[in-house]
C-alpha positions as CSV (number, residue, x, y, z in Angstrom):
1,X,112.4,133.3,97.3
2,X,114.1,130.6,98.7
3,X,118.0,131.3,99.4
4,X,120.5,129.2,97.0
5,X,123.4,127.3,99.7
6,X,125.1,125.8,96.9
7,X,128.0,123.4,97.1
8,X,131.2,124.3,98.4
9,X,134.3,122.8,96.8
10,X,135.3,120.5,99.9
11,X,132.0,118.4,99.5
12,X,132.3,118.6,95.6
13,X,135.4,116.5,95.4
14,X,133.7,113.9,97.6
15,X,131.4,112.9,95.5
16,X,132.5,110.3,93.1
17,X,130.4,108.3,90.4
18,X,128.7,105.0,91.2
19,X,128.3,106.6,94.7
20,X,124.3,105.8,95.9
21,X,121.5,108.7,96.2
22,X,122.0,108.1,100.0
23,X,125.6,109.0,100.3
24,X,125.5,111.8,97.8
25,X,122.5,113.3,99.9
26,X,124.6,112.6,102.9
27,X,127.7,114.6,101.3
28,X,125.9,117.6,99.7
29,X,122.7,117.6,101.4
30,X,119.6,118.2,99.8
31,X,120.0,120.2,96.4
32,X,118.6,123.8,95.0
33,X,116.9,122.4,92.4
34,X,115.7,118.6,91.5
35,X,114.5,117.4,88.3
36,X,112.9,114.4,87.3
37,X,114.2,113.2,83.5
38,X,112.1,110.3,82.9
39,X,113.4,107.0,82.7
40,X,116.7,105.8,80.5
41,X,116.8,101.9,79.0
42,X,119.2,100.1,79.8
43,X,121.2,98.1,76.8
44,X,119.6,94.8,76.0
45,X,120.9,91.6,78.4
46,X,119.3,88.0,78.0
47,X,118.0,86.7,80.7
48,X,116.4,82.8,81.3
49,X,112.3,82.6,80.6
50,X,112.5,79.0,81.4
51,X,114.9,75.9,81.8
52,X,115.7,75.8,78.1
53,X,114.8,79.0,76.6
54,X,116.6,82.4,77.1
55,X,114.9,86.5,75.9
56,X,115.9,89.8,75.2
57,X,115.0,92.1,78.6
58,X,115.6,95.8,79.4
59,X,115.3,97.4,82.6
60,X,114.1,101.3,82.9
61,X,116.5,102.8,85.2
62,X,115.3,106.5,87.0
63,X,117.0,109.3,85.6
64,X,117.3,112.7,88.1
65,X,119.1,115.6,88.0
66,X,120.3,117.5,91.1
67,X,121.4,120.9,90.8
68,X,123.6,123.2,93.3
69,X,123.3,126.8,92.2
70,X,125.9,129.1,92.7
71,X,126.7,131.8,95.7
72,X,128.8,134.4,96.6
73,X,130.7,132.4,98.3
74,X,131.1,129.7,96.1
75,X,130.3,131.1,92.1
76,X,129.6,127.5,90.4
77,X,127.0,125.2,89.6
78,X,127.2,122.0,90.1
79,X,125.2,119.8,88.3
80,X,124.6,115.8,89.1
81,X,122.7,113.3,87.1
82,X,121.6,110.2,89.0
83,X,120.7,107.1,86.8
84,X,119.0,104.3,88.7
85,X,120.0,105.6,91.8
86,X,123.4,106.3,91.2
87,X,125.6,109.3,90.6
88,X,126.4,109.0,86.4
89,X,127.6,112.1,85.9
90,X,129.4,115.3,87.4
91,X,129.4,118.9,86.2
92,X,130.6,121.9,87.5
93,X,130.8,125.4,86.1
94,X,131.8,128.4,87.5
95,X,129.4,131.6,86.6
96,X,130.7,134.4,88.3
């Protein structure tokens, strides 16, 4: 099986929400485990169909979650969820 490398605390606080999939890879390197959770809507927004008439639109935004499983080294996992492309959440739980 493939050895967990976690994420140590240093790189942890680093991360900050609204950062981009790019700079989060770029921080904690590539996870231990990645899942794909569909797609979340977006809340409604009008935007123009024409000159004089305006709709209702929603946009399907990704939604992943990356996963750093603990170590001896370092006992938490961290878990990230990405909407769109863009860190939404942060969670971090020690389990040793």
């Amino acid at each position: 099986p493939k050895q967990h490398k976690g994420l140590e605390f240093r790189k942890y606080i680093s991360i900050q929400r609204g950062m981009s999939e790019g700079e989060l890879l770029g921080i904690a390197g590539e996870p231990d485990l990645k899942t794909d959770q569909g797609v979340a809507i977006s809340a409604p927004v009008t935007v123009p169909l024409d000159r004089n008439l305006s709709g209702p639109a929603r946009a399907g935004l990704r939604m992943q979650t990356y996963t750093y499983l603990p170590t001896p080294g370092d006992p938490f996992t961290t878990t990230i969820t990405l909407v769109g492309g863009r860190v939404s959440e942060i969670d971090r739980v020690r389990k040793f």
